[in-house]
C-alpha positions, 0 to 999 in steps of 0.5 A, spaced: 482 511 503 475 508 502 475 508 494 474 501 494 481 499 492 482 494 497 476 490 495 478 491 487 484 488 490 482 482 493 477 481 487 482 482 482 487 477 487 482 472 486 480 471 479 487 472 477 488 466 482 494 469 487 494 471 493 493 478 495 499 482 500 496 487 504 497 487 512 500 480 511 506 484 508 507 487 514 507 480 518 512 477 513 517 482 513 516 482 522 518 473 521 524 475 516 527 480 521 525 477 527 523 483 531 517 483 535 511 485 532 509 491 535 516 495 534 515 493 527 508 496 527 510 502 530 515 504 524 512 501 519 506 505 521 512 511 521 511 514 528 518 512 531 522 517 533 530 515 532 532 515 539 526 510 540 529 506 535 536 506 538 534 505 545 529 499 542 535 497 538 540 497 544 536 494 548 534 488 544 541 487 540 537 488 534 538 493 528 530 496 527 534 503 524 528 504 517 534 502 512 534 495 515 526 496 515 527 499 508 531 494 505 528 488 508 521 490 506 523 491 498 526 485 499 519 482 501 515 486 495 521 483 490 520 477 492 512 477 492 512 481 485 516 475 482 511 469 485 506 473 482 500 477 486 497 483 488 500 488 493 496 494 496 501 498 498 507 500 502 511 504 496 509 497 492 508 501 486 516 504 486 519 498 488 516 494 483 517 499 478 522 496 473 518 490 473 513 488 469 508 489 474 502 493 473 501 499 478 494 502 479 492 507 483 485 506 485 483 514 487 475 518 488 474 525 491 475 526 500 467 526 499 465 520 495 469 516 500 468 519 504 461 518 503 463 510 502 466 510 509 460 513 512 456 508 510 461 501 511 464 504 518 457 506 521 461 514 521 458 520 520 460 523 514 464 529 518 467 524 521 468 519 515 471 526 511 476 526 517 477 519 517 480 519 509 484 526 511 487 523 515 489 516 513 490 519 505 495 524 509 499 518 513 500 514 507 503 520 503 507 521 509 509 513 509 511 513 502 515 520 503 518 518 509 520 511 506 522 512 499 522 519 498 518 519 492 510 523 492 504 518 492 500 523 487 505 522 482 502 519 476 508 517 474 509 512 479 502 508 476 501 504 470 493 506 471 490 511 475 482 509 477 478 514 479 472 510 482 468 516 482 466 515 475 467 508 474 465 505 480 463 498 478 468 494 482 467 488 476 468 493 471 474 496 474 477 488 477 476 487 468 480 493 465 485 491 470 485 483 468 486 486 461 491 491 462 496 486 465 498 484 458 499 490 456 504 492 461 512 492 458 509 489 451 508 496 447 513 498 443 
C-alpha cells in the first residue's frame, strides 16, 4: 500500500486501451452470484467467521461458503484475463499464472509509502506507517486465506518494481507496456 501501484495501473490500463479491475472486480463477482453486496464484502474482506457464513446462508438460501466465493471470483479474474485488462489484486497474479499474462508486483519500503500515504491522505506519518502495516498485512492475509499461497513470493510475478528507486510512473507505465510482449515468448 502506497507504492502507487494503483495509479501505475490505471495509466497503464489506459495507454494499453482496456479497462482496469479493482474494487469493480468485487462488484462484478456480487452481480454473478446475486448475493447482497455488503456479505459479499465482508468475505472478500476476510473477516467472516464460518458460522456467520452459515447462519447468512441459512437464512437467505444462499451458499456464501469461500469456495463458492472462490470459485466464482477465479471464474471473474479468467474471464477479465481473456478480454484483456489490468487487474490489481485479489490473487490475480495466481489465477492468471498459466496464462499469458504479465504479473507485477509493484512494491517500495514501509517508509517511503509510508511517507506517499502521508502525503495523499492528510495522515501523519506515524499513522501513515500504520496505515501501510495494516492493509499490506490484510492482503498477505487475503491471499493466504484464499489461495494458500505467499504474496511475497516472487515466484508468482513476471516483474517485481521497487517504486523506491524507480519511481517515475511513466517509466514504469513504459517498461510494463514492453514487457507485455515478452511474457511467453522466450524460449
Amino acid at each position: 500500500y502506497g507504492s502507487c501501484g494503483d495509479d501505475i495501473g490505471h495509466k497503464l490500463a489506459e495507454k494499453l486501451g482496456v479497462g482496469y479491475y479493482d474494487a469493480a472486480l468485487l462488484n462484478k463477482l456480487v452481480q454473478r452470484t446475486g448475493a447482497d453486496p455488503h456479505a459479499m464484502r465482508v468475505i472478500d474482506e476476510g473477516v467472516a467467521k464460518t458460522r456467520d457464513l452459515w447462519l447468512y446462508s441459512l437464512m437467505t438460501g444462499q451458499d456464501l461458503s469461500r469456495d463458492t466465493y472462490k470459485r466464482h471470483l477465479v471464474n471473474v479474474i479468467m474471464s477479465l484475463g481473456r478480454l484483456g485488462g489490468v487487474i490489481a489484486g485479489r490473487g490475480a497474479h495466481i489465477v492468471l499464472a498459466k496464462s499469458n499474462a504479465v504479473r507485477v508486483r509493484v512494491a517500495g519500503s514501509v517508509d517511503v509509502c509510508a511517507q506517499r500515504v502521508a502525503t495523499k491522505e492528510g495522515l501523519s506519518l506515524e499513522a501513515a506507517k500504520q496505515k501501510v502495516l495494516q492493509i499490506n498485512h490484510e492482503r498477505g492475509a487475503y491471499v493466504w486465506e484464499t489461495y494458500h499461497s505467499r504474496l511475497n513470493d516472487p515466484t508468482g510475478f513476471d516483474l517485481t518494481v521497487n517504486s523506491d528507486r524507480i519511481h517515475d510512473e511513466d517509466v514504469v507505465v513504459e517498461m510494463l507496456f514492453k514487457a507485455r510482449d515478452l511474457v511467453g515468448k522466450q524460449e
